[in-house]
ZADREN-844050 format. One line per 10 residues: their letters; for each residue x negated, y, z negated of N, C-alpha, C. Coordinates in nm, 2 decimals. Layout:
a> X/Y/Z/X/Y/Z/X/Y/Z; ...
! end
This chain:
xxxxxxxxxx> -8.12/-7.31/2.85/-8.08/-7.18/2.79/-8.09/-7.19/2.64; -8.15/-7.11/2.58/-8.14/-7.11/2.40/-8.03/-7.12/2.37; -8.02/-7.19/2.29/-7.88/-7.28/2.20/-7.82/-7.10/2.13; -7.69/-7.13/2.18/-7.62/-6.98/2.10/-7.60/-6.87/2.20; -7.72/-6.87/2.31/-7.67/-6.77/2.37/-7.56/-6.79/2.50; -7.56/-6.90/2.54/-7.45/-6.93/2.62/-7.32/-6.95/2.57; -7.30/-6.96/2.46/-7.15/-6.96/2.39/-7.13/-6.81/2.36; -7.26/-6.72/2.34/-7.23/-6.57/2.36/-7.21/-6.51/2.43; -7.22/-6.53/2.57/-7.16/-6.48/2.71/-7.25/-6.49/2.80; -7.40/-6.57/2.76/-7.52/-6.60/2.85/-7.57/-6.49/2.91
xxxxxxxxxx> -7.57/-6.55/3.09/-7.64/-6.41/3.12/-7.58/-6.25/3.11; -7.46/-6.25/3.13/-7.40/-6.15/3.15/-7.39/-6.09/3.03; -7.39/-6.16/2.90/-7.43/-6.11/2.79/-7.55/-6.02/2.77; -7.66/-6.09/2.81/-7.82/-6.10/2.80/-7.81/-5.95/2.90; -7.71/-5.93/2.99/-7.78/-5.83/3.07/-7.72/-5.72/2.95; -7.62/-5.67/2.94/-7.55/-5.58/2.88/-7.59/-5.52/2.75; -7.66/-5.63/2.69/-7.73/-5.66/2.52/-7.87/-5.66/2.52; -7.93/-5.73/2.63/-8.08/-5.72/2.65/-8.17/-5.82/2.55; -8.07/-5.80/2.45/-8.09/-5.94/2.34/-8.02/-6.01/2.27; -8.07/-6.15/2.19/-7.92/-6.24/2.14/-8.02/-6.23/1.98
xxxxxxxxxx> -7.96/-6.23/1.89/-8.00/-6.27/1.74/-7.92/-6.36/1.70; -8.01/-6.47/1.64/-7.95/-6.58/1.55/-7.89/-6.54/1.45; -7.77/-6.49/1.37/-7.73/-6.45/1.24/-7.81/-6.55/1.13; -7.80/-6.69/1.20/-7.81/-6.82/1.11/-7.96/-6.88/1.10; -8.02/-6.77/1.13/-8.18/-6.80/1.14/-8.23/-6.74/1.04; -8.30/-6.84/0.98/-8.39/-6.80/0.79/-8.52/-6.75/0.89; -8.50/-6.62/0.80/-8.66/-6.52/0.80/-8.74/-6.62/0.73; -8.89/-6.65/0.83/-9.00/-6.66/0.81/-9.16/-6.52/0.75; -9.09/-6.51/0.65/-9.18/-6.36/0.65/-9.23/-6.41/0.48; -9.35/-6.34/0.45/-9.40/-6.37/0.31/-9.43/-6.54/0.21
xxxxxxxxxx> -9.48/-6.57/0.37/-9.54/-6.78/0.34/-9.68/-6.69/0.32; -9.76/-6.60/0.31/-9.90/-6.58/0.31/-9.88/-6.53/0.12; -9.78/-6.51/0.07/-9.79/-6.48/-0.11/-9.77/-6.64/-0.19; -9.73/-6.71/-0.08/-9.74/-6.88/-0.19/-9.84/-6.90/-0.22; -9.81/-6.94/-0.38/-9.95/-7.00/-0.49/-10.01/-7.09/-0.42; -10.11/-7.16/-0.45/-10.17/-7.25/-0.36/-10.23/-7.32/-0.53; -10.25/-7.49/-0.46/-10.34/-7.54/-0.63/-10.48/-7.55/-0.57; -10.53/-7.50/-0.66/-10.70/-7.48/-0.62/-10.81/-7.58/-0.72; -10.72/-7.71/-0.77/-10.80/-7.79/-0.87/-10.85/-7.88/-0.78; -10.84/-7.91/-0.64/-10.90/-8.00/-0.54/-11.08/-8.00/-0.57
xxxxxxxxxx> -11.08/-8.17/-0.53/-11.26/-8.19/-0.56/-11.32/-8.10/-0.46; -11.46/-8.07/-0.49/-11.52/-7.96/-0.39/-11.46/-7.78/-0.40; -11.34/-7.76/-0.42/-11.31/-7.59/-0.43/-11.38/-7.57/-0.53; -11.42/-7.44/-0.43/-11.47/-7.33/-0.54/-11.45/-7.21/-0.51; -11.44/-7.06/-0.60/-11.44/-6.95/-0.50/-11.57/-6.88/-0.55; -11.51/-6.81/-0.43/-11.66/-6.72/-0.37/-11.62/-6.55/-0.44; -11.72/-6.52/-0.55/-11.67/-6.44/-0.64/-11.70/-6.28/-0.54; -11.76/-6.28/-0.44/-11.76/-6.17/-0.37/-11.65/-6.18/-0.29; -11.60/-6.25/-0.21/-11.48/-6.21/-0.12/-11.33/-6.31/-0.24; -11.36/-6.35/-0.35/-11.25/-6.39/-0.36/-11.19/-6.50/-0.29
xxxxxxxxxx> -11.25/-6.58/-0.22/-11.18/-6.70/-0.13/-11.21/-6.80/-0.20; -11.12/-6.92/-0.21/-11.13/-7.04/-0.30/-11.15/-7.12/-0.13; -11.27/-7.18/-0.14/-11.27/-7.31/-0.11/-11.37/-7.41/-0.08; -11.36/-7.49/0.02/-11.39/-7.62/0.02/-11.51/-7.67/0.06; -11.65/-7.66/-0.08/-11.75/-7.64/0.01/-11.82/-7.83/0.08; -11.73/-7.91/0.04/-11.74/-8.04/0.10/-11.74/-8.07/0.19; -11.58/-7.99/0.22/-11.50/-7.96/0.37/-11.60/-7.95/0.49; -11.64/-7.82/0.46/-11.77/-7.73/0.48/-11.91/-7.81/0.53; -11.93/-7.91/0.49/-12.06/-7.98/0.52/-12.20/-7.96/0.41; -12.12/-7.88/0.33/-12.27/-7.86/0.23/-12.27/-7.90/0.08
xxxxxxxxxx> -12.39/-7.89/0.04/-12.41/-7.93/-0.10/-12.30/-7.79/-0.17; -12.31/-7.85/-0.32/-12.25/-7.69/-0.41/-12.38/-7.62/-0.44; -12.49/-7.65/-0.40/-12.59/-7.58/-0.46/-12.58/-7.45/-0.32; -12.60/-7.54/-0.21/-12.62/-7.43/-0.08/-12.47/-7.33/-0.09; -12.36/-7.36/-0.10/-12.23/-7.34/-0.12/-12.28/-7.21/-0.21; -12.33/-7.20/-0.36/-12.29/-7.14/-0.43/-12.43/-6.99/-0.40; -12.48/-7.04/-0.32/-12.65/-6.96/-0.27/-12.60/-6.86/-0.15; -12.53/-6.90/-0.10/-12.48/-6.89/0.04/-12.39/-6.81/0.05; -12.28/-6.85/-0.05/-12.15/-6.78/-0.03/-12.09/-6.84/0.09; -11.94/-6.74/0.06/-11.83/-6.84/0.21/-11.89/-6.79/0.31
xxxxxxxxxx> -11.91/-6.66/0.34/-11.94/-6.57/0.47/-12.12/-6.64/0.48; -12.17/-6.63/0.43/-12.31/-6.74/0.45/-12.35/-6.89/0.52; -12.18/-6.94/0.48/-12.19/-7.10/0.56/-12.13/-7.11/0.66; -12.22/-7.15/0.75/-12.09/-7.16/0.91/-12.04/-7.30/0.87; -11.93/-7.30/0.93/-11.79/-7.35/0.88/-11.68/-7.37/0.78; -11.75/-7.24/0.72/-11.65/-7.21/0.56/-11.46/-7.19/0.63; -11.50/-7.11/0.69/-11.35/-7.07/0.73/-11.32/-7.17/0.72; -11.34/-7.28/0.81/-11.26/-7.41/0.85/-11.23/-7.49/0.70; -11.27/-7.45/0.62/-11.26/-7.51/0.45/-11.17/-7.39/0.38; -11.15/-7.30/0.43/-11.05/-7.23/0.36/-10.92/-7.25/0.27
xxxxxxxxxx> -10.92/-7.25/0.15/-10.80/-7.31/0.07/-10.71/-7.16/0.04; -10.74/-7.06/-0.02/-10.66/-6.97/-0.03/-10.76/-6.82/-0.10; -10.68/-6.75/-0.11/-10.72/-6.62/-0.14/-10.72/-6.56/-0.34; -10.75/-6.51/-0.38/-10.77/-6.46/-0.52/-10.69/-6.35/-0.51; -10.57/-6.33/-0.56/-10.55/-6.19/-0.56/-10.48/-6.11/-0.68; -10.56/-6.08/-0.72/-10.48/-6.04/-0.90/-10.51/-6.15/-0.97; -10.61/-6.25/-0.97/-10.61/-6.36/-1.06/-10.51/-6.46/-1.01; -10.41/-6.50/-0.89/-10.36/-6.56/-0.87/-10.41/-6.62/-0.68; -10.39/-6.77/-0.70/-10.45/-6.81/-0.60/-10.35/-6.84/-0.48; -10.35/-6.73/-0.39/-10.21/-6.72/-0.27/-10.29/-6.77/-0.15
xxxxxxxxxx> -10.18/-6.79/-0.08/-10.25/-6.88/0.06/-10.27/-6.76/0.15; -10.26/-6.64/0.18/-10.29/-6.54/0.25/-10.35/-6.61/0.41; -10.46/-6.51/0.39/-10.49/-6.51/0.54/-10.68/-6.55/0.51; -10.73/-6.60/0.58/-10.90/-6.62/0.58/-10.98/-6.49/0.62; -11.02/-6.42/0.48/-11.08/-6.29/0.55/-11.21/-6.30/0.68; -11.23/-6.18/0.68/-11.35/-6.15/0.79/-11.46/-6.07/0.75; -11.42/-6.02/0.63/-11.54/-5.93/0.56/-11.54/-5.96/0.43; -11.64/-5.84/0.39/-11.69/-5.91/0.24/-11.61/-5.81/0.13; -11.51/-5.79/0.20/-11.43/-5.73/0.03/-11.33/-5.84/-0.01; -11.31/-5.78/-0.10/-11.21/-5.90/-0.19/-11.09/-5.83/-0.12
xxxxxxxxxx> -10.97/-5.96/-0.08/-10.84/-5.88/-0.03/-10.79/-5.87/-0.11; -10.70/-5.76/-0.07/-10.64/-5.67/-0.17/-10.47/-5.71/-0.14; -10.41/-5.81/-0.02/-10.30/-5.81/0.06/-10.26/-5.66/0.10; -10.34/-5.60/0.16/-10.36/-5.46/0.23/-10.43/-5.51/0.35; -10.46/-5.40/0.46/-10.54/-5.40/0.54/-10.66/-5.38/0.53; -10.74/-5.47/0.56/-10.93/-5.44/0.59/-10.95/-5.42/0.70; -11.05/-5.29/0.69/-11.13/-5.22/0.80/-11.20/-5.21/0.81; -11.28/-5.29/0.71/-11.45/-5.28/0.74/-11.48/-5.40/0.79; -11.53/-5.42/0.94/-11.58/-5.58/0.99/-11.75/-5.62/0.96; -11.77/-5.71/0.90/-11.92/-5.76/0.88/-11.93/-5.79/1.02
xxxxxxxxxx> -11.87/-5.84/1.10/-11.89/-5.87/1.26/-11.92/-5.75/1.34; -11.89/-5.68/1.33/-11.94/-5.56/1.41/-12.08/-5.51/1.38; -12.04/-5.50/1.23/-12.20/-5.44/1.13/-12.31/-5.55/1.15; -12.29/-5.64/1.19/-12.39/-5.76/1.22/-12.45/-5.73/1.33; -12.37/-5.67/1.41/-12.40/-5.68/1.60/-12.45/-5.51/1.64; -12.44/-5.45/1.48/-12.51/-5.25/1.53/-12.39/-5.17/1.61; -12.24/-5.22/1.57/-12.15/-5.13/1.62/-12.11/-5.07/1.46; -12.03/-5.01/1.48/-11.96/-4.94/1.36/-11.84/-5.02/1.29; -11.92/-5.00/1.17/-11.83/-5.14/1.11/-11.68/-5.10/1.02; -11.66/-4.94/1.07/-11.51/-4.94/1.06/-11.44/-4.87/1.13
xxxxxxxxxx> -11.27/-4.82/1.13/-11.27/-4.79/1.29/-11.34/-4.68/1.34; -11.40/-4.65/1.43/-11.47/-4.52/1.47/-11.44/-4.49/1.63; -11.41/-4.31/1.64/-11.37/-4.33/1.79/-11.48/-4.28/1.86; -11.49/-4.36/1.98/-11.63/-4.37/2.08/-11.55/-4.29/2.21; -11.60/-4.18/2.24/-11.57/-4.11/2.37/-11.59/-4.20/2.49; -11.48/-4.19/2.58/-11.45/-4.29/2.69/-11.60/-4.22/2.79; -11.70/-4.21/2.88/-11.76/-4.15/2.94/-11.67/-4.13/3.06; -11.62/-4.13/3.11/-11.52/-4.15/3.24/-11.41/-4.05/3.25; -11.40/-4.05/3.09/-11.30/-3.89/3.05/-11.39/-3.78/3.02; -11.50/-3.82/2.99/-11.57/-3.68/2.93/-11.56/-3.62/3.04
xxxxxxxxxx> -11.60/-3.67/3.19/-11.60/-3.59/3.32/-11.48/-3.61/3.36; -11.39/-3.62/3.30/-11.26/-3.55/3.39/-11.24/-3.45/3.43; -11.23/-3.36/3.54/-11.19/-3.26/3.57/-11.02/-3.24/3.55; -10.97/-3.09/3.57/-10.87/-3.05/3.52/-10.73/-3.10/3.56; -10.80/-3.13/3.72/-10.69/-3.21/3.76/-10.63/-3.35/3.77; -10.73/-3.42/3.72/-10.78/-3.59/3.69/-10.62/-3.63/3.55; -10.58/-3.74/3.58/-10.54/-3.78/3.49/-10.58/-3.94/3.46; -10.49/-3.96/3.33/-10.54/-4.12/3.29/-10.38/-4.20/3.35; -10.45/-4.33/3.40/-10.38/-4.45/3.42/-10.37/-4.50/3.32; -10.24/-4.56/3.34/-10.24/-4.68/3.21/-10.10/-4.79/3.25
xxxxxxxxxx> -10.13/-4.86/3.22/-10.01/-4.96/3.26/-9.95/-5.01/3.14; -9.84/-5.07/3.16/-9.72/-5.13/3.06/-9.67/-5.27/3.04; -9.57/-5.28/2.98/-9.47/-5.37/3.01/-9.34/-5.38/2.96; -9.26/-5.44/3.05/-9.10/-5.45/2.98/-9.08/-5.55/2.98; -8.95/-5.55/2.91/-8.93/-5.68/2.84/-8.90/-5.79/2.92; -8.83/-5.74/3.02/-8.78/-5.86/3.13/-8.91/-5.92/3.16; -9.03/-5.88/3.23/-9.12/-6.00/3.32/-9.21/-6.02/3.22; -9.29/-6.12/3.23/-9.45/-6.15/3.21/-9.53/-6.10/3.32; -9.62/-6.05/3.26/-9.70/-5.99/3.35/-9.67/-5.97/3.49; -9.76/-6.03/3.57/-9.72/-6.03/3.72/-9.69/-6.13/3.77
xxxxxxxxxx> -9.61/-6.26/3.65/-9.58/-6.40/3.70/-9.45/-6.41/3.72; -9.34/-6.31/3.67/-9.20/-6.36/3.69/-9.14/-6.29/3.80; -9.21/-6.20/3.90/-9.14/-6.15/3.96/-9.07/-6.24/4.08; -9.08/-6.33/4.08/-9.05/-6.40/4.19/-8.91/-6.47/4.14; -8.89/-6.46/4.01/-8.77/-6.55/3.95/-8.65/-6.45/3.97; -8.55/-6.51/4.06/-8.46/-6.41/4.06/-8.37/-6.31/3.97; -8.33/-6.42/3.88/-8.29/-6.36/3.81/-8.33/-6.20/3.68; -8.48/-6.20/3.69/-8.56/-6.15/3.62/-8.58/-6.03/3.73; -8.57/-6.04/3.84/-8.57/-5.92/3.93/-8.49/-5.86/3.97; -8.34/-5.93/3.92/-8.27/-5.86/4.03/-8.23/-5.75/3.86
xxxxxxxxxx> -8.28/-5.75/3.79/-8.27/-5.65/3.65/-8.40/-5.56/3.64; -8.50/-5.64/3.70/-8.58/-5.51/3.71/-8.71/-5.56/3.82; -8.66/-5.48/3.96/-8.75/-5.52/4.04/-8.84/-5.40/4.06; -8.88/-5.28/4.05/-8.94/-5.14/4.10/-9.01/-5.10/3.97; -9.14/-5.04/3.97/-9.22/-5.02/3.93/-9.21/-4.81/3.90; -9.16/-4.73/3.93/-9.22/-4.60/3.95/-9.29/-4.53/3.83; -9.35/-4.42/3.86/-9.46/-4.40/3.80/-9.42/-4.32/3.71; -9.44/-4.30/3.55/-9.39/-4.25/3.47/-9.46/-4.12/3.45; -9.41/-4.01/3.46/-9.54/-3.90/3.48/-9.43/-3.77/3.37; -9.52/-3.69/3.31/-9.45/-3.63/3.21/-9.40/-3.49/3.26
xxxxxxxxxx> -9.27/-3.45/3.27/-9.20/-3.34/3.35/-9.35/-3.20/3.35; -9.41/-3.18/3.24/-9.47/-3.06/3.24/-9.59/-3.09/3.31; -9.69/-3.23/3.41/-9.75/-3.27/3.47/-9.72/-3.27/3.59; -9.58/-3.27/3.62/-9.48/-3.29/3.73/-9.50/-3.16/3.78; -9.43/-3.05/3.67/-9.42/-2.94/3.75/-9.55/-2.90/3.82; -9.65/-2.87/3.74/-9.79/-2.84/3.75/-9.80/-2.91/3.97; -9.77/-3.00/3.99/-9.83/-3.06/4.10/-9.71/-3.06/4.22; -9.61/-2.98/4.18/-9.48/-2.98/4.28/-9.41/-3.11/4.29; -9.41/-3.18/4.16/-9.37/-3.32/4.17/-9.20/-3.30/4.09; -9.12/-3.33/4.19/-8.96/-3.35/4.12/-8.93/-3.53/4.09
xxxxxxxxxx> -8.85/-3.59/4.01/-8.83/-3.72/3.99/-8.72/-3.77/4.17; -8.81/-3.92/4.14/-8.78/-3.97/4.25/-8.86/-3.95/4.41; -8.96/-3.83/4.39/-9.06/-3.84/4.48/-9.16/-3.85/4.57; -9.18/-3.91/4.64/-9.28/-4.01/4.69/-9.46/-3.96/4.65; -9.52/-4.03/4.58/-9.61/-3.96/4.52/-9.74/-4.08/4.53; -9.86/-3.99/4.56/-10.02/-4.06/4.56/-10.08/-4.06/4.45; -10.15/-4.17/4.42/-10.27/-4.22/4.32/-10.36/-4.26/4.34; -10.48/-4.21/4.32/-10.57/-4.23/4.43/-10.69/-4.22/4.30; -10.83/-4.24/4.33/-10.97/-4.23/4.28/-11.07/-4.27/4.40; -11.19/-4.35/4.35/-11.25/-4.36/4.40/-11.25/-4.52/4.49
xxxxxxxxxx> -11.21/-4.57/4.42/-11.11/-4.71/4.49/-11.01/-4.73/4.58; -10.97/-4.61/4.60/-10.83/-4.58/4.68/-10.73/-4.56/4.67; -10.61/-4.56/4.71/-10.51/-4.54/4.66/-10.36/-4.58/4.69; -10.25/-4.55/4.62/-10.15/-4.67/4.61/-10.06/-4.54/4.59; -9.92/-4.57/4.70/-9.80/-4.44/4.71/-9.68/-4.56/4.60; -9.63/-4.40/4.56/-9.55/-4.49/4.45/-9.39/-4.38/4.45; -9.35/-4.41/4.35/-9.22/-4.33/4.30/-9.23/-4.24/4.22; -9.21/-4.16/4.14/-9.23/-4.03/4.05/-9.08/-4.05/3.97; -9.16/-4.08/3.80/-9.00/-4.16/3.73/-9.05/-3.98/3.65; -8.99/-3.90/3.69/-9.06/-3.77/3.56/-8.96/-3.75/3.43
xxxxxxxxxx> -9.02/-3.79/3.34/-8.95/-3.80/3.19/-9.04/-3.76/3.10; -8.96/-3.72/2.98/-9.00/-3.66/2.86/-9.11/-3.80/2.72; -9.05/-3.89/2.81/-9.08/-4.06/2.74/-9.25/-4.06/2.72; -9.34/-3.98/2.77/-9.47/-3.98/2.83/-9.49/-3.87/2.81; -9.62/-3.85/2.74/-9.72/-3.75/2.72/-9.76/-3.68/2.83; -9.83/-3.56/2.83/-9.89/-3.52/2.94/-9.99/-3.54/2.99; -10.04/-3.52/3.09/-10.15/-3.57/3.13/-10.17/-3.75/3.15; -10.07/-3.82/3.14/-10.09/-3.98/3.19/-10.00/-4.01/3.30; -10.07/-4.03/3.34/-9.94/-4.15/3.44/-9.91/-4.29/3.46; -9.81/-4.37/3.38/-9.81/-4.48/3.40/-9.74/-4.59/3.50
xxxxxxxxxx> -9.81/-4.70/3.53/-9.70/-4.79/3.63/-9.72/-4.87/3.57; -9.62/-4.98/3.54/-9.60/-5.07/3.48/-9.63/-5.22/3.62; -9.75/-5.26/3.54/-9.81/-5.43/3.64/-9.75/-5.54/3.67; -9.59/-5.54/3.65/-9.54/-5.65/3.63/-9.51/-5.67/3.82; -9.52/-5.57/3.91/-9.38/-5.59/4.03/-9.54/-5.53/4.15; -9.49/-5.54/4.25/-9.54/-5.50/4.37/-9.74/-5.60/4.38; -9.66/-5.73/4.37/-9.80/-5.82/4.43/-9.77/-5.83/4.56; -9.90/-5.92/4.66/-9.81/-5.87/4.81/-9.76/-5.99/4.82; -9.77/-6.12/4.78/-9.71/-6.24/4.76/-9.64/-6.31/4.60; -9.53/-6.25/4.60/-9.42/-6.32/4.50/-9.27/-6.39/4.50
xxxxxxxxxx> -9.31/-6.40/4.65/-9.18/-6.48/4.74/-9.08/-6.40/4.80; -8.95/-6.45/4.82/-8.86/-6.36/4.90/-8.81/-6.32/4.75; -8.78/-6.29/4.60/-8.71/-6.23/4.54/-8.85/-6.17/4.50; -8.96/-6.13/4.48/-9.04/-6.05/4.44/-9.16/-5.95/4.50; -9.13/-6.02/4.65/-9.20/-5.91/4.73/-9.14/-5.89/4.87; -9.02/-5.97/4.90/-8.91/-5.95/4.99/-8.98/-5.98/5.12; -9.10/-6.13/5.10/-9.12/-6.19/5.20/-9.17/-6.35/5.18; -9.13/-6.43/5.26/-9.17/-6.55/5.23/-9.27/-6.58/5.25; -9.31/-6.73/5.11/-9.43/-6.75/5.07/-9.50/-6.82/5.14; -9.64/-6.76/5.16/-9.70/-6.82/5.28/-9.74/-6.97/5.29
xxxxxxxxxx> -9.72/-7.05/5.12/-9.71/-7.14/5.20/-9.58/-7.23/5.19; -9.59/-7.36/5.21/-9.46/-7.41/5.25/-9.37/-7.38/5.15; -9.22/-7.39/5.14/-9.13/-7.44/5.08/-9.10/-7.27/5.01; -9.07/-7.26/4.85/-9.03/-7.13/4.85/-8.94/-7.08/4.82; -8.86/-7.00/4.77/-8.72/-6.92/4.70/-8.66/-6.88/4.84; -8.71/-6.85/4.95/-8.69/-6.80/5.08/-8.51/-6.90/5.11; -8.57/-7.05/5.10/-8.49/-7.13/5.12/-8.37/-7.16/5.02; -8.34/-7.06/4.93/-8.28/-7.08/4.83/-8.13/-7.01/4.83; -8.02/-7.05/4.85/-7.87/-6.99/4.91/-7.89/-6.87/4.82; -7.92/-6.85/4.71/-7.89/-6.76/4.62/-7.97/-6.61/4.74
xxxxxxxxxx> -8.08/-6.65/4.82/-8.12/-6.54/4.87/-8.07/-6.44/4.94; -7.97/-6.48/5.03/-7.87/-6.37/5.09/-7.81/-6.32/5.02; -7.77/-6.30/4.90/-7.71/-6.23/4.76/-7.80/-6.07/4.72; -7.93/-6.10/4.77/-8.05/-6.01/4.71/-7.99/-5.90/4.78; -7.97/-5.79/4.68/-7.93/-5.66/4.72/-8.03/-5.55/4.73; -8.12/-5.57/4.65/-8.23/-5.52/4.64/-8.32/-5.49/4.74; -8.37/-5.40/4.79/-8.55/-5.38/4.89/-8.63/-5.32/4.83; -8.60/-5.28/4.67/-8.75/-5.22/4.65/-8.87/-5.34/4.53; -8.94/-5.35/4.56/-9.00/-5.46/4.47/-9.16/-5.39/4.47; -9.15/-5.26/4.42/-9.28/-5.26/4.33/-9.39/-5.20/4.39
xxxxxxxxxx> -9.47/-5.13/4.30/-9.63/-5.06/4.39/-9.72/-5.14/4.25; -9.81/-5.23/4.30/-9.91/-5.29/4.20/-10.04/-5.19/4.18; -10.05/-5.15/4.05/-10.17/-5.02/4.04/-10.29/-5.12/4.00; -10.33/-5.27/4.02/-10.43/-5.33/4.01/-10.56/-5.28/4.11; -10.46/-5.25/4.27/-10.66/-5.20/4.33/-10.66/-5.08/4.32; -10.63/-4.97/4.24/-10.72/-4.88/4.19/-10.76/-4.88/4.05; -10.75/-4.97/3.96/-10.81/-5.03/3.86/-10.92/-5.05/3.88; -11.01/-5.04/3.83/-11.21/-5.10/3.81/-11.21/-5.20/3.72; -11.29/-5.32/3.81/-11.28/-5.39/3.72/-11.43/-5.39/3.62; -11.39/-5.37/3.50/-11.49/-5.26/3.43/-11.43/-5.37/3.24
xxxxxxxxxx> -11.53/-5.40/3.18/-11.52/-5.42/3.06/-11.55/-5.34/2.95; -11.46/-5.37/2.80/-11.46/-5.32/2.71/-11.60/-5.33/2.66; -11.71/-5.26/2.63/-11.86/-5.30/2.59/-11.89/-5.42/2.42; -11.76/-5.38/2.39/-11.74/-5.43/2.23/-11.60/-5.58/2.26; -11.53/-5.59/2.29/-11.43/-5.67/2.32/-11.47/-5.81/2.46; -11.52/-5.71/2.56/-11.58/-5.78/2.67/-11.42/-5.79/2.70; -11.33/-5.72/2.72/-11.18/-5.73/2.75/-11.18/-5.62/2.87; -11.06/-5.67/2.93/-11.06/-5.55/3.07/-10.99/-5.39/3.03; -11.08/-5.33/3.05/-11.00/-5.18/3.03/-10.87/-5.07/3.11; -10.79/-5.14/3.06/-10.64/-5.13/3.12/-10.63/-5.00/3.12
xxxxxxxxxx> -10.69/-4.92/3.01/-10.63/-4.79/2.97/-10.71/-4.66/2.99; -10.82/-4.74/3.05/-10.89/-4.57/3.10/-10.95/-4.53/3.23; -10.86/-4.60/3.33/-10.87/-4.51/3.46/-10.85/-4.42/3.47; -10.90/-4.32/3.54/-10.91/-4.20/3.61/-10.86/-4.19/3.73; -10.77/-4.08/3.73/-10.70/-4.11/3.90/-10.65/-3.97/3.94; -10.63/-3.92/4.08/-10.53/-3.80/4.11/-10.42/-3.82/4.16; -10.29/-3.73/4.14/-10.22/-3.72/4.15/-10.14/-3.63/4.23; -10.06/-3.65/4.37/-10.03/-3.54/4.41/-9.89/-3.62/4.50; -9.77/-3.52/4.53/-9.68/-3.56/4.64/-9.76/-3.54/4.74; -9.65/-3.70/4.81/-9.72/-3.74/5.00/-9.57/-3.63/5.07
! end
């Protein structure tokens, strides 16, 4: 258990509070404005992006260094000494583009503009929404603070605070579909579909419905799916189990998910299923 929180009242603390703060814990915030010395053999900076550094480090001559630039030599990053900022040389962060930092946000990526995407943010119509019809809504999943993803349900303690999943759906989408909170309610597409709970709250926009992915795998042992694990050994066997008061553990919205990539990220697209909605 983290040092401090058991002299605070531990778990029963942790449930009531949800969190513990170290009073005695020094803020780590603003190590990226420390001076840095930039008289080392080899630094130099790069008078387009402003970055001092190490073109030795780097693997190259100063001649290729100075022809090249940082963003020109593969392995510059990895020689990175510090940033230029106002005439003063701070340890910041290793940019990604070719402006000088300003210790502001940059939005323009030479990495996208390299590869013929749009090299600042720009919004690209989902195709999957353009055809949504009127009764279609979007999926999206979450998380809270208690589990990791869909690996802690099985840990009892972590469940027995939040074992159920229901579906967060916004009262004025509710009414529209004869949906009241606590409902037994379908989600469905072209994948199929998964019966859930109806959480209807103001928390949520209209038109989404969310379940959160942390609860309802079909194997997460006797505290996370309220059956023993197929294979040997197991929480099943564990005294604390006749304690479990709980039977509801969760509807997992992963198989009507597509498994479908971000065309730019190559990341899974959590956030733009298409699904319908209606009471069973």
């Amino acid at each position: 258990m983290t040092p401090g929180v058991r002299e605070a009242g531990g778990f029963e603390y942790m449930k009531k509070h949800g969190v513990w703060h170290d009073k005695n814990a020094k803020p780590n915030f603003g190590f990226y404005e420390a001076k840095v010395d930039v008289s080392g053999d080899g630094v130099i900076l790069d008078e387009k992006t402003g970055v001092y550094w190490n073109y030795k480090k780097a693997g190259v001559s100063k001649a290729e260094a100075k022809s090249k630039g940082y963003l020109g030599v593969e392995g510059a990053k990895k020689a990175y000494v510090a940033q230029n900022i106002e005439g003063t040389p701070r340890k910041a962060y290793p940019p990604n583009t070719s402006f000088i930092k300003s210790g502001l946000l940059d939005f323009y990526s030479d990495n996208f503009a390299s590869k013929g995407f749009p090299a600042f943010p720009t919004y690209t119509p989902i195709p999957e929404h353009q055809k949504m019809g009127k009764d279609d809504l979007h999926l999206t999943t979450y998380k809270v603070a208690v589990h990791t993803h869909s690996r802690t349900a099985h840990c009892k303690w972590l469940s027995e605070i939040k074992h159920d999943n229901p579906a967060w759906i916004n009262a004025k989408t509710a009414a529209a579909r004869g949906i009241k909170d606590g409902d037994t309610i379908k989600v469905s597409n072209e994948l199929g579909e998964i019966t859930t709970t109806a959480h209807v709250t103001e928390g949520i926009i209209p038109g989404i419905i969310a379940i959160s992915h942390h609860l309802g795998r079909q194997h997460s042992g006797i505290y996370g799916s309220g059956k023993r694990s197929p294979t040997p050994g197991g929480a099943a066997a564990d005294p604390d189990a006749k304690n479990m008061w709980w039977n509801k553990h969760g509807t997992h919205p992963n198989s009507i998910i597509p498994n479908s990539s971000d065309p730019i990220s190559g990341g899974q697209r959590w956030m733009d299923t298409v699904v319908r909605v209606a009471k069973v």
